[in-house]
C-alpha positions as CSV (number, residue, x, y, z in Angstrom):
1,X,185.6,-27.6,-177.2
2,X,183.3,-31.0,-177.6
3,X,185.7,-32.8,-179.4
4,X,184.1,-36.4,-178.3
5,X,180.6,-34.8,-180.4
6,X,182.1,-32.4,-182.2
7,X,178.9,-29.8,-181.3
8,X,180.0,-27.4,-180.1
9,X,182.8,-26.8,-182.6
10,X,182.8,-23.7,-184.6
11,X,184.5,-23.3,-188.4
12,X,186.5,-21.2,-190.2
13,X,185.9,-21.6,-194.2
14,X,188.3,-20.0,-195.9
15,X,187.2,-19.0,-200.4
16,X,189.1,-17.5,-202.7
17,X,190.1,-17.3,-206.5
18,X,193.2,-16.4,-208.2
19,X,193.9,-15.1,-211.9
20,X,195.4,-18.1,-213.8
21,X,198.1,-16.5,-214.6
22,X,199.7,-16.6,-210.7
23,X,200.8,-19.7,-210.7
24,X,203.6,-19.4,-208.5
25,X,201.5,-17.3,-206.1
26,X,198.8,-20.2,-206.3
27,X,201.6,-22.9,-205.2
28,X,202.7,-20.8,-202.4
29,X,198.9,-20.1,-200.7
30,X,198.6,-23.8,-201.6
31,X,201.5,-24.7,-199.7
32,X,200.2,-22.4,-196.6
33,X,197.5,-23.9,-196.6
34,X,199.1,-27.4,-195.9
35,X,200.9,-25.7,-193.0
36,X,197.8,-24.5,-191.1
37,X,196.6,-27.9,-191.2
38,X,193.3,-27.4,-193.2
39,X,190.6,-29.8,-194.7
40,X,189.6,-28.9,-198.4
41,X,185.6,-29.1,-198.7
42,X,185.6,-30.3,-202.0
43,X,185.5,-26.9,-204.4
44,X,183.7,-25.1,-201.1
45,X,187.1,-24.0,-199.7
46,X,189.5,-24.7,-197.0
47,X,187.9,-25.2,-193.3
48,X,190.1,-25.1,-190.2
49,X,188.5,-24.9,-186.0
50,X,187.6,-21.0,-185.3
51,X,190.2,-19.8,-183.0
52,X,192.3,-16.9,-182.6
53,X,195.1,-18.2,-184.2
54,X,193.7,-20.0,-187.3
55,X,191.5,-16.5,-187.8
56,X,194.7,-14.3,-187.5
57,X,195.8,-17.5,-190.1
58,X,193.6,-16.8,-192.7
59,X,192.9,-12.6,-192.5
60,X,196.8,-12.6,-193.9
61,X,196.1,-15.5,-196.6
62,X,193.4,-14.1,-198.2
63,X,194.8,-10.2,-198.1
64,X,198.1,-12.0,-199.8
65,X,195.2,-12.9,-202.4
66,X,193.7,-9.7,-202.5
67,X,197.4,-8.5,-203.0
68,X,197.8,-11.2,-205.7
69,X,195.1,-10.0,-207.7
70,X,192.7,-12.5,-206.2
71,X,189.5,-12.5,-204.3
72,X,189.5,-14.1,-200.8
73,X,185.8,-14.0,-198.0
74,X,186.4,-15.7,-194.3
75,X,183.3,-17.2,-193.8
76,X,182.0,-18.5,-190.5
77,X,180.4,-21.5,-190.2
78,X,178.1,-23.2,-187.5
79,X,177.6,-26.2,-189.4
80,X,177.5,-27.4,-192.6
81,X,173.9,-29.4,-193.8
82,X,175.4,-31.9,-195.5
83,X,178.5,-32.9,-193.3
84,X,177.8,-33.9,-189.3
85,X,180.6,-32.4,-187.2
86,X,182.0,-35.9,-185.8
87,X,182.3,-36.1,-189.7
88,X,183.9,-33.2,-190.1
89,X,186.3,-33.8,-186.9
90,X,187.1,-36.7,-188.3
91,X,188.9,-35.7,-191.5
92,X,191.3,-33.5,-189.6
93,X,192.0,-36.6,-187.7
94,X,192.8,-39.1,-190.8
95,X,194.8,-36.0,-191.9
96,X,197.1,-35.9,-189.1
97,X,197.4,-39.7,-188.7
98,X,198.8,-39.7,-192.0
99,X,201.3,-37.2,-191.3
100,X,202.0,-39.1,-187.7
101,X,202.1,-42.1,-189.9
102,X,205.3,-41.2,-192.0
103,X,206.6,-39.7,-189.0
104,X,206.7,-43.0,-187.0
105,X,208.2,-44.3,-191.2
106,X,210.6,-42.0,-191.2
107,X,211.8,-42.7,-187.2
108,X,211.8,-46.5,-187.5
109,X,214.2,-45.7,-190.7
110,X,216.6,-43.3,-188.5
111,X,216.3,-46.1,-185.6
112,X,217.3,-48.9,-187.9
113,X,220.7,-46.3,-189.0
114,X,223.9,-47.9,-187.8
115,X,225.3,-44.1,-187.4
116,X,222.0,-42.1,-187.1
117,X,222.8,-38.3,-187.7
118,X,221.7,-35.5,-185.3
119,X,220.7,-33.4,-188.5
120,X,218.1,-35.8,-189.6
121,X,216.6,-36.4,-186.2
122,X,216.5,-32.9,-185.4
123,X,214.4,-32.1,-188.7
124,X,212.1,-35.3,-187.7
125,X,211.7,-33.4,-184.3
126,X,210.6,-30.4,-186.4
127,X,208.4,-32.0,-188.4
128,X,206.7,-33.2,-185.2
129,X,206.3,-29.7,-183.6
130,X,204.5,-28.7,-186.8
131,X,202.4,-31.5,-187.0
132,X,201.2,-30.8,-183.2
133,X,200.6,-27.7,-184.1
134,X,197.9,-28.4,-186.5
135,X,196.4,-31.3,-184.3
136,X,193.5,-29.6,-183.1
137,X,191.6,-33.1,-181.8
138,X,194.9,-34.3,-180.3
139,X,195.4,-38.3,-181.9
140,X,196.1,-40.9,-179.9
141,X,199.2,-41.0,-182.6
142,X,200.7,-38.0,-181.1
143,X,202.1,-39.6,-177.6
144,X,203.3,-42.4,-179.9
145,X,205.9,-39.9,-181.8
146,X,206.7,-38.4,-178.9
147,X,207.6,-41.3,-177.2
148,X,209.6,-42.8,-180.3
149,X,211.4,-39.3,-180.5
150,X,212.5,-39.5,-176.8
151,X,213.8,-43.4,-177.2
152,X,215.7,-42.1,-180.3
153,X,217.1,-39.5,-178.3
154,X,218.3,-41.8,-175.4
155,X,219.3,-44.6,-177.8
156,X,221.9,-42.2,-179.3
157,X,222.8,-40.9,-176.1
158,X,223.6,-44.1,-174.3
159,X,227.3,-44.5,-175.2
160,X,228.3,-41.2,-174.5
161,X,226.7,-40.5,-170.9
162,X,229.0,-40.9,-168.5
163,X,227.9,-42.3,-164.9
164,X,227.9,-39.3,-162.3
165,X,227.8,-39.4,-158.7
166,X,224.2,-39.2,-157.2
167,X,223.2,-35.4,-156.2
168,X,221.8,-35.4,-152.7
169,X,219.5,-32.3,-153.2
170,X,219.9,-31.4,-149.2
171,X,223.6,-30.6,-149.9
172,X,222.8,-27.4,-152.5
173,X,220.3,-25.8,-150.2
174,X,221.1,-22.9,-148.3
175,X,224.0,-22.0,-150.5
176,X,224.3,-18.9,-152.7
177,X,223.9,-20.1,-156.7
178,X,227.0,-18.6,-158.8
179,X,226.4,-17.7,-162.7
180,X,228.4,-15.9,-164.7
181,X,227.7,-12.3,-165.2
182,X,225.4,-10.8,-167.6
183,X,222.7,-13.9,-167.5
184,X,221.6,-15.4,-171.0
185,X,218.8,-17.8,-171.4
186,X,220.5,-20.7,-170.1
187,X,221.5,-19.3,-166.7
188,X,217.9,-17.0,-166.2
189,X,216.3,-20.6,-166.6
190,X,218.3,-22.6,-164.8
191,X,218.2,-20.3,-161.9
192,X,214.5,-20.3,-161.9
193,X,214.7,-24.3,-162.2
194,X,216.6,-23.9,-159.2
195,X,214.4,-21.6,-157.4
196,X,211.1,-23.3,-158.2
197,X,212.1,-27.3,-157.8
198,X,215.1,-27.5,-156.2
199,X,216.0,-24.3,-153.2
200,X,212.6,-22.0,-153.3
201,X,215.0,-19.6,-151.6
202,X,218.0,-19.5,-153.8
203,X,219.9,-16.7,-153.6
204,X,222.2,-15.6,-156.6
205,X,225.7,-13.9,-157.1
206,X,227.5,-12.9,-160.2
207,X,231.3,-13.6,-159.1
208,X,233.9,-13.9,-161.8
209,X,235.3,-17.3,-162.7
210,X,238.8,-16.9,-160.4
211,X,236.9,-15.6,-157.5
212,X,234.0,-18.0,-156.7
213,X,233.5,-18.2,-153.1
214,X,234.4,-21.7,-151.8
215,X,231.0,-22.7,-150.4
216,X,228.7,-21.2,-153.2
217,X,227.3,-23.5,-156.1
218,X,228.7,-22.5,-159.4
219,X,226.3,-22.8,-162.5
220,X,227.0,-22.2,-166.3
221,X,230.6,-21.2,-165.6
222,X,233.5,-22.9,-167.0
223,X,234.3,-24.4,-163.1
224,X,235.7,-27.7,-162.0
225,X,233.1,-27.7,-159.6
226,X,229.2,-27.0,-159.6
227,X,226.7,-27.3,-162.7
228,X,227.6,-26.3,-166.5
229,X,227.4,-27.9,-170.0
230,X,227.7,-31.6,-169.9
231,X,228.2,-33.6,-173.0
232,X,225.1,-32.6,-175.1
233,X,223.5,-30.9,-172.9
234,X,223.0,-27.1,-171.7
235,X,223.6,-26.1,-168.3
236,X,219.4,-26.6,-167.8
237,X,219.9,-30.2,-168.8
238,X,222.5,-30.4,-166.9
239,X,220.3,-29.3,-164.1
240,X,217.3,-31.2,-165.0
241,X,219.3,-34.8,-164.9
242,X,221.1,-34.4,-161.8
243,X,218.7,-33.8,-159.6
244,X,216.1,-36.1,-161.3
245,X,213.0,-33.3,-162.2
246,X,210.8,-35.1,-163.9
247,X,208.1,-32.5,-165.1
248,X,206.6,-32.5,-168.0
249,X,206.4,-29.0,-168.9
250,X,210.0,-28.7,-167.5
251,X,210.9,-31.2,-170.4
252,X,209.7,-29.3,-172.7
253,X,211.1,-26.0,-172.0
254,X,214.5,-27.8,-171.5
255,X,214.2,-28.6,-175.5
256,X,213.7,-25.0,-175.9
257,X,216.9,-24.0,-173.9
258,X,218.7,-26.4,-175.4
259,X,218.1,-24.7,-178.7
260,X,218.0,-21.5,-178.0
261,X,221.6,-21.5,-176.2
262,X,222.8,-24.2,-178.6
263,X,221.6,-23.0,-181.7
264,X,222.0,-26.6,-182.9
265,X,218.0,-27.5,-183.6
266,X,218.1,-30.6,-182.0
267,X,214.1,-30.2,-180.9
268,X,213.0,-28.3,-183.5
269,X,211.9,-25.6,-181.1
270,X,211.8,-22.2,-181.3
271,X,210.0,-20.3,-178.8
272,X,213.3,-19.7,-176.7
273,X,214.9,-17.6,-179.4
274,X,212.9,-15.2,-178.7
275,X,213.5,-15.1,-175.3
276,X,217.3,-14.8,-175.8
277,X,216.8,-12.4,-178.1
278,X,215.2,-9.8,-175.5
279,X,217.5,-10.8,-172.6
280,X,220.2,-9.6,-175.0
281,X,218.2,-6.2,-175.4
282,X,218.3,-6.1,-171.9
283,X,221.6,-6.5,-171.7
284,X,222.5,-3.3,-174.3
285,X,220.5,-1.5,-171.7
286,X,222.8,-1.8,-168.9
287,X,220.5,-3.5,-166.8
288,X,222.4,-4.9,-163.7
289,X,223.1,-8.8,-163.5
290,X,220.2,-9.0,-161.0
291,X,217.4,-7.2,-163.0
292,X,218.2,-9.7,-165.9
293,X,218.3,-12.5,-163.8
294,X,214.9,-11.6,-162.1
295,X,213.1,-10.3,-165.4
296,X,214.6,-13.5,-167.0
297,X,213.0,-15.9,-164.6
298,X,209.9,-14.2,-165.1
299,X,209.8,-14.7,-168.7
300,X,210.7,-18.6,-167.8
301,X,207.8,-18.9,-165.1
302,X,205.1,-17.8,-168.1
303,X,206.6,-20.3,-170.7
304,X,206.2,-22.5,-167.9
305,X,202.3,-21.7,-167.8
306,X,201.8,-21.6,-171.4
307,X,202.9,-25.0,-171.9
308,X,200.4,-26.3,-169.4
């Protein structure tokens, strides 16, 4: 996609009509329409960028409409005579800047709290996942929210992080990698952040909690020794800090982890939910320890790609 010219971008304009009487209905498509991130073209209709997604987007809408009495076309578009595409581009960008723009508000407000509360910053993280979503011509305001998010993030952080030895990565190769039975998505990830950054050749065993062999590494098992929960943060975290990975895509998917094991929305994300959801299928099946850990990785590797 040409977003510097905007010509080779292609629409999707979106029509419809709905019986006066369907007020409510109205509010709600209204409100969806909000959360795809579309530009109104005066009484044309609703345009948002022709992709997959956003066409998937708008065949439900308008057979909601149809359902709602309504009448709904998909229509598209090329161009539009009166409108040049860098025009066009540029709306969706003063739309998002104004959402970025309360966003940055609303996080100078939490920074500026002598107690700032975890609820509120994990609904500003939220908000920002949404509003990514819907930036199709990525603003330069973007990296700014992100960044502001992570400093709010450390700032409350600060007084609780106790100082740990330094992890000599050397020491932890070699050895076999202890989780606890019947992986979840905490220890399938943090085994494959093991595997893929730290010991390519990791090997794993599921030994009980009172019979952890002296010279193996446990992870997320309640153990003096080796790698678990810490503070805050999930046993991937955990991971992630000691031995310094600094990846961007492993960032993110540690936000998902986080939440998905936590359950406490801190991020705002929710891809990993899934995830846990099927590795607990898995686990009604009576797949063995090994199997879950190896199909779990898997599913970590692609998240790891799709976040490229």
């Amino acid at each position: 996609m040409d977003t510097a010219s905007g010509s080779s971008v292609a629409w999707l304009l979106l029509t419809f009509t709905l019986p006066s009487k369907r007020a409510s209905q109205r509010v709600e498509v209204w409100r969806k329409l909000q959360r795809y991130g579309t530009v109104a073209l005066g009484n044309s209709g609703y345009l948002l960028p022709n992709n997959p997604v956003n066409e998937e987007r708008f065949q439900w809408l308008a057979t909601a409409i149809r359902k709602y009495g309504g009448d709904a076309s998909i229509v598209r578009v090329q161009g539009i005579d009166n409108i040049s595409p860098p025009q066009l581009i540029g709306r969706f960008a003063e739309a998002r800047a104004r959402e970025y723009q309360e966003l940055i508000r609303q996080l100078q407000e939490f920074s500026e709290m002598p107690k700032p509360a975890l609820g509120r910053l994990s609904r500003l993280r939220s908000r920002f996942q949404e509003i990514v979503e819907v930036d199709f011509f990525p603003s330069p305001l973007q990296k700014r929210v992100a960044e502001l998010l992570t400093n709010a993030d450390a700032a409350r952080l600060t007084t609780r992080t106790s100082e740990r030895p330094k992890i000599e990565p050397r020491e932890y190769k070699n050895r076999v990698k202890n989780p606890r039975p019947r992986p979840g998505v905490d220890r399938c990830a943090s085994a494959w952040l093991i595997r893929r950054f730290i010991d390519s050749k990791a090997r794993f065993a599921f030994a009980s909690e009172n019979q952890v062999p002296r010279k193996s590494v446990p992870f997320d098992m309640f153990h003096e020794s080796g790698f678990g929960h810490h503070g805050d943060d999930c046993t991937f975290e955990t991971v992630q800090k000691e031995f310094r990975i600094r990846d961007r895509r492993v960032k993110v998917i540690s936000e998902i982890i986080h939440d998905a094991d936590l359950a406490d929305e801190k991020f705002g994300r929710k891809e990993g939910y899934g995830i846990d959801e099927i590795l607990k299928g898995w686990v009604r099946q009576g797949i063995s320890d090994q199997e879950l850990l190896d199909r779990g990785m898997q599913l970590i590797e692609g998240l790891y790609h799709a976040k490229s």
